[in-house]
C-alpha positions as CSV (number, residue, x, y, z in Angstrom):
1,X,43.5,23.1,-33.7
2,X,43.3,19.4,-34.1
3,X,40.5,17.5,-36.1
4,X,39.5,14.7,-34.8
5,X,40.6,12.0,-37.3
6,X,38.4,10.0,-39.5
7,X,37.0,6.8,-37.7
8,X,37.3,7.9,-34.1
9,X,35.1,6.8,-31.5
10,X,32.3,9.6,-30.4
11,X,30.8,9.5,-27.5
12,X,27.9,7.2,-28.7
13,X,30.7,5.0,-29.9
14,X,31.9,5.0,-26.7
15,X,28.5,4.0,-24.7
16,X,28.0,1.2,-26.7
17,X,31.3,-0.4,-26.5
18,X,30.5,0.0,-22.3
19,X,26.9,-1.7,-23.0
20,X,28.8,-4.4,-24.4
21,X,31.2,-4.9,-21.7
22,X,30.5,-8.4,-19.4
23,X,30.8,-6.4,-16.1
24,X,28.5,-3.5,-17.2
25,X,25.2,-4.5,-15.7
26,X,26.7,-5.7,-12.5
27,X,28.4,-2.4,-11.8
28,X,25.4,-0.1,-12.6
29,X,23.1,-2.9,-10.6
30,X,25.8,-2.9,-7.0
31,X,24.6,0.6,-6.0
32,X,21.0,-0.5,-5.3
33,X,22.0,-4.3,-4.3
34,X,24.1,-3.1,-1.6
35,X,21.9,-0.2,-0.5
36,X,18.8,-3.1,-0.2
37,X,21.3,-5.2,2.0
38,X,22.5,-2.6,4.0
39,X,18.9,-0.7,4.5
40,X,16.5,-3.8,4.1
41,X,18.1,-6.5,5.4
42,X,20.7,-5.1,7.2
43,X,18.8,-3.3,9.5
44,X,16.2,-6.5,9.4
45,X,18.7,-8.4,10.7
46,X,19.7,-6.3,13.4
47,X,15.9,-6.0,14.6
48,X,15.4,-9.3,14.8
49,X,18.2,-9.3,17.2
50,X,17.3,-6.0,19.4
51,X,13.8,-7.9,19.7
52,X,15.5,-11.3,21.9
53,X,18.0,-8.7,23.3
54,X,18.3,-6.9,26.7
55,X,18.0,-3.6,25.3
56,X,15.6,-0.9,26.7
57,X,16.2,2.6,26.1
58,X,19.1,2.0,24.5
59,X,20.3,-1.1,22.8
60,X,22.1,-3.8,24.7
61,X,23.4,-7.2,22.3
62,X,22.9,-9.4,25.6
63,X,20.4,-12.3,24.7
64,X,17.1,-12.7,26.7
65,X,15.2,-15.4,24.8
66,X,11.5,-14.7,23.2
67,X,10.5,-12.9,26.8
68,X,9.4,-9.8,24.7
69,X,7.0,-11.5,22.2
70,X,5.3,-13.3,25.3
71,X,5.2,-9.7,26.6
72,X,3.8,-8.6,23.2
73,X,1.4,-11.0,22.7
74,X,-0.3,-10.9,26.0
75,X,-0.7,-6.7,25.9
76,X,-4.1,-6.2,25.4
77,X,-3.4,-3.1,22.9
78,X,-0.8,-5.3,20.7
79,X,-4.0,-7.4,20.3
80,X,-6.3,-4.6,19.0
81,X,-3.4,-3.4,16.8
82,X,-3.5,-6.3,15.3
83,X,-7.2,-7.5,14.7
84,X,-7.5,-3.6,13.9
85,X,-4.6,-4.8,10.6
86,X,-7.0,-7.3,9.8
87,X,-10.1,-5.6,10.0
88,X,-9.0,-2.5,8.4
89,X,-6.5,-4.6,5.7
90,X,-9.5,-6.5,4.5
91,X,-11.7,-4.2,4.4
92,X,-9.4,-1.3,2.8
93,X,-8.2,-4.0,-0.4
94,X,-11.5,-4.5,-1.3
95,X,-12.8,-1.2,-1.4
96,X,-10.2,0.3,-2.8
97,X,-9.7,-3.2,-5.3
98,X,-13.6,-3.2,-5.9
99,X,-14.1,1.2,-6.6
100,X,-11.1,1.0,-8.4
101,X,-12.1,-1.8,-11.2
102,X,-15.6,0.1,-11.0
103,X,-13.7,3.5,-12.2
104,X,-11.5,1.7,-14.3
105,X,-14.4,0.1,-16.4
106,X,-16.2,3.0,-17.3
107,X,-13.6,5.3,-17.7
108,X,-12.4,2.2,-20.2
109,X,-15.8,3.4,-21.9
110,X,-14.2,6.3,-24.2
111,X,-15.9,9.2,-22.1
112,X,-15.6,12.7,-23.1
113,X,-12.6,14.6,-21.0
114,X,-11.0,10.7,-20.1
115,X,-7.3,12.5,-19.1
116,X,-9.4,14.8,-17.2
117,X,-11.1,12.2,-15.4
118,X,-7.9,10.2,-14.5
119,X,-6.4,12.9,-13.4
120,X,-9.1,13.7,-10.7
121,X,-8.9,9.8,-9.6
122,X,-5.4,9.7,-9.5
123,X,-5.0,13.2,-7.5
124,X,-5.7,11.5,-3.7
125,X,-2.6,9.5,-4.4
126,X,-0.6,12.8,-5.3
127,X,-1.4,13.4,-1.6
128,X,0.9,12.5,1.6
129,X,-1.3,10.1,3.8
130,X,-0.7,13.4,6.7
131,X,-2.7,16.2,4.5
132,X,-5.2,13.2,3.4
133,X,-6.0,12.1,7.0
134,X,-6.0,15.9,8.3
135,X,-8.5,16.7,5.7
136,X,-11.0,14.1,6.5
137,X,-10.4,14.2,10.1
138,X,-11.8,18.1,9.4
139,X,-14.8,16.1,7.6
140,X,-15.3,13.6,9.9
141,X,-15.5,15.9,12.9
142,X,-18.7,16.3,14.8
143,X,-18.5,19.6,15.2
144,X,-17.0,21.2,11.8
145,X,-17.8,18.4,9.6
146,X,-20.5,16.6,7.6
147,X,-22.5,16.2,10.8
148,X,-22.3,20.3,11.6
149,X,-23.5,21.1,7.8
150,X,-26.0,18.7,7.4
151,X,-27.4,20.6,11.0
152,X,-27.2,23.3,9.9
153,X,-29.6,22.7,7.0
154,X,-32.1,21.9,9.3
155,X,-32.1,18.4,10.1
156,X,-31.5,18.7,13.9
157,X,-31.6,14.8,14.4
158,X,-28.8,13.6,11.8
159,X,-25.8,12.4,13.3
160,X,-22.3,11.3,12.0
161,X,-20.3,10.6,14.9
162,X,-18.1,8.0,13.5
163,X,-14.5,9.1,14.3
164,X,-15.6,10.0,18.0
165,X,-17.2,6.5,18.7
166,X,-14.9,3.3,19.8
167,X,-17.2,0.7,18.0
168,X,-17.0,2.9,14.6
169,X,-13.9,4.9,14.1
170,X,-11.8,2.2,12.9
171,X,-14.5,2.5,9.7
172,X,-13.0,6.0,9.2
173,X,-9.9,4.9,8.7
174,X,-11.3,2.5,5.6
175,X,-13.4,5.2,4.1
176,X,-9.9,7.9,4.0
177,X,-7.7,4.8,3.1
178,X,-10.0,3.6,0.0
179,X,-10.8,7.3,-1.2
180,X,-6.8,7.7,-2.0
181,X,-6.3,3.7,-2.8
182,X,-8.7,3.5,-5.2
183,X,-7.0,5.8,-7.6
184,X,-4.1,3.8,-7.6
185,X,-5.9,0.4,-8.6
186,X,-8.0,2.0,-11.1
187,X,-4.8,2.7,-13.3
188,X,-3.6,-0.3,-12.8
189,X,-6.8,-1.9,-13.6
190,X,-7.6,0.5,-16.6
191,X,-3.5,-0.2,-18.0
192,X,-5.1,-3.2,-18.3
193,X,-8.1,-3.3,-19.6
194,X,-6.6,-1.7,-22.5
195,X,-4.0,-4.4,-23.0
196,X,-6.8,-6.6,-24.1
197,X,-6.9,-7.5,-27.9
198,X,-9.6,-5.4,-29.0
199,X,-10.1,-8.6,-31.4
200,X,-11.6,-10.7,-28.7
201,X,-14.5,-7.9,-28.0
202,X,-15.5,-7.4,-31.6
203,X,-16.1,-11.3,-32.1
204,X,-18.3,-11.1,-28.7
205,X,-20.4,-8.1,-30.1
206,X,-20.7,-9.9,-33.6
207,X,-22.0,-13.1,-31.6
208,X,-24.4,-10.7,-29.6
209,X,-23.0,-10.7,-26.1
210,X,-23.9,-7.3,-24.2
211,X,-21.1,-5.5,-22.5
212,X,-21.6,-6.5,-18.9
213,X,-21.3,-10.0,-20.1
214,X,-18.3,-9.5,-22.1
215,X,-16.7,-8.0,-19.1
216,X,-17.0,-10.7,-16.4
217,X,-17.1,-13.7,-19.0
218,X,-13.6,-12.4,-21.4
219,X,-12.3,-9.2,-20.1
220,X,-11.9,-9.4,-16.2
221,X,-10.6,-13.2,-16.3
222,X,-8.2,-12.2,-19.1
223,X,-6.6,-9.6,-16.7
224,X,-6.8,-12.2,-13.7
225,X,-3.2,-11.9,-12.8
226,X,-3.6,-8.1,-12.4
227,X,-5.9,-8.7,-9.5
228,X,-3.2,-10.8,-8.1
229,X,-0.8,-7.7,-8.5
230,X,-3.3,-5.5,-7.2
231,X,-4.4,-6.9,-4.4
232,X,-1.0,-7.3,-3.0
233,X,0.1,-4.4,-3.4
234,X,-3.0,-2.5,-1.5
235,X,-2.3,-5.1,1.2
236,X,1.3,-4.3,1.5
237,X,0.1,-0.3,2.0
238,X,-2.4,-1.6,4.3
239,X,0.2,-3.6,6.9
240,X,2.4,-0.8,6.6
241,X,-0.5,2.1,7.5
242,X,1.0,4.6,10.0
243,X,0.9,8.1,8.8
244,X,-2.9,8.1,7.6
245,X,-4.6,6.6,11.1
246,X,-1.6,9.2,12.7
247,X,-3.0,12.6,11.2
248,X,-6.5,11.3,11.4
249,X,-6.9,9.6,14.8
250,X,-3.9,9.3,16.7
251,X,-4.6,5.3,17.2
252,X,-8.3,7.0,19.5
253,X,-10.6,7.5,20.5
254,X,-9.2,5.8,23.5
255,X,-6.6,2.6,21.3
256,X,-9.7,1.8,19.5
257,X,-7.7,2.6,16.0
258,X,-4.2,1.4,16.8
259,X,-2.9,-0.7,14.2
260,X,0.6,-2.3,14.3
261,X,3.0,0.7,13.1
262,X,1.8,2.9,15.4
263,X,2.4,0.5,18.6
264,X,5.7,-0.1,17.7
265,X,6.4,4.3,17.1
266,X,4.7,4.2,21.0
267,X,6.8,1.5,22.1
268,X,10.3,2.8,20.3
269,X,9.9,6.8,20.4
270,X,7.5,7.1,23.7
271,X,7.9,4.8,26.3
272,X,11.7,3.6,25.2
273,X,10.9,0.2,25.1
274,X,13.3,-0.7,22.2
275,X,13.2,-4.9,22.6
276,X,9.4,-5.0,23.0
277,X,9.4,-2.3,20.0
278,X,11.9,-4.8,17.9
279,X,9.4,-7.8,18.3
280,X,6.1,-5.9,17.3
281,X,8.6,-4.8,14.1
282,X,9.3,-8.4,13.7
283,X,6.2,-9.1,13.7
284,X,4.8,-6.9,10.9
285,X,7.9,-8.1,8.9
286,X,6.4,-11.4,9.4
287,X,3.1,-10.3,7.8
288,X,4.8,-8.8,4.6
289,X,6.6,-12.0,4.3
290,X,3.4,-13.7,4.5
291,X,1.8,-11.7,1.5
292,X,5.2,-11.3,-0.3
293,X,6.5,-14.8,-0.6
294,X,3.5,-16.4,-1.7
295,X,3.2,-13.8,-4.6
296,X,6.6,-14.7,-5.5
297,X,6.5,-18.2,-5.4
298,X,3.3,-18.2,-7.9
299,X,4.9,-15.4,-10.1
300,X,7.6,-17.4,-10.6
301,X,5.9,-20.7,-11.3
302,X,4.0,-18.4,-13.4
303,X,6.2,-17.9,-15.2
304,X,7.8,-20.9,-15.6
305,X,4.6,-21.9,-17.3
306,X,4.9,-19.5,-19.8
């Protein structure tokens, strides 16, 4: 049997030399790069062009001008969808921005059983958005829910009637939507709190500042740029919200939850109004752009600081 001889390359040998190659990076990067063209803007691209096309049922390349966002914009659902977005996107990033800083500071406390604790916050986002919204559309209900127990206790009079109301049940939505956010933002929030020098504390204690102060006067605007993160990142979740209003409301009672994802699934999937489906696509596209490319533009001059 042959040895190998003395000085031969191994295999780790090997996997360095390939490091060290000038093409390496760009070959193991192509794979994704041209997956994100083909998926992301590929198929961006080509709805842009179904929304100013002739298509209906199925797609047709003939161009018919903006006729489908005029269509869009003077349905009166499109323009619930869309204040619904608004409403329910404010409302959801800071609630689930807000609890989660609130968990994140006193776990950030040393409590006894911490991993414990972080585990139980971080389990709603270990959840798919269907299970989450089924479960509290069983809570919410009138008649098996929070409403029924409290009844059944003995006070006759209380009522929860939330998801069943038109001038409410868009408030569901929030509540289900913050209670598996606000998990995610307190690790983020808690990462870091703990990536503060510890240095900076200690010197606040020695000069007698209590612990709330310290918080909002050295910690929280240390960690500024982590609000930034945060906060676009729950608002991306928020413009893309489908599944959770889905499984808890269907977009009712009536259209009084529809948000934007869900008018474009009617328009695409139901009524086979693909154009007219394209444009209301288009148009949440447009609101992710509005989020994403302002963060990017100050992260990079953010970094052009440092």
């Amino acid at each position: 049997m042959p040895y190998p001889q003395a000085g031969s390359a191994g295999p780790a040998a090997i996997m360095q030399r390939l490091r060290r190659l000038p093409l390496t990076p760009p070959l193991v990067l192509a794979p994704s790069l041209i997956a994100t063209l083909v998926y992301v803007v590929g198929f961006a691209l080509w709805s842009a062009w179904m929304s100013v096309s002739t298509s209906t049922l199925l797609p047709r390349y003939g161009y018919a001008g903006f006729v489908h966002y005029r269509a869009l914009w003077s349905n009166h659902r499109w323009g619930i969808a869309y204040t619904n977005l608004f409403l329910f996107g404010s409302l959801y990033v800071a609630g689930a921005a807000l609890l989660g800083l609130l968990l994140a500071i006193l776990i950030d406390q040393r409590v006894r059983a911490e991993a414990l604790w972080r585990t139980v916050f971080l389990y709603p986002l270990a959840i798919s958005f269907v299970v989450t919204g089924t479960v509290w559309r069983w809570i919410f209900n009138p008649t098996s829910g929070v409403q029924h127990l409290v009844r059944s206790l003995g006070w006759h009079d209380f009522s929860f009637d939330w998801i069943v109301r038109r001038d409410t049940a868009i408030y569901t939505v929030v509540i289900t939507g913050i209670w598996h956010a606000s998990g995610f933002a307190m690790a983020l929030f808690l990462a870091g709190l703990r990536a503060v020098d510890p240095d900076l504390i200690k010197a606040a204690q020695i000069d007698g500042a209590a612990m709330p102060r310290i918080y909002l006067r050295i910690i929280l605007p240390t960690i500024r740029p982590l609000f930034v993160a945060v906060l676009v990142i729950l608002l991306q979740f928020a413009i893309k919200t489908f599944d959770l209003v889905l499984a808890l409301t269907s977009g009712g009672p009536g259209i009084a939850t529809t948000v934007p994802a869900i008018y474009v699934y009617d328009l695409m999937f139901q009524r086979g109004q693909l154009a007219e489906g394209a444009a209301a696509a288009v148009m949440i596209l447009a609101a992710l752009v509005v989020v994403l490319v302002p963060y990017g533009m100050w992260a990079s001059w953010r970094r052009s600081r440092v």
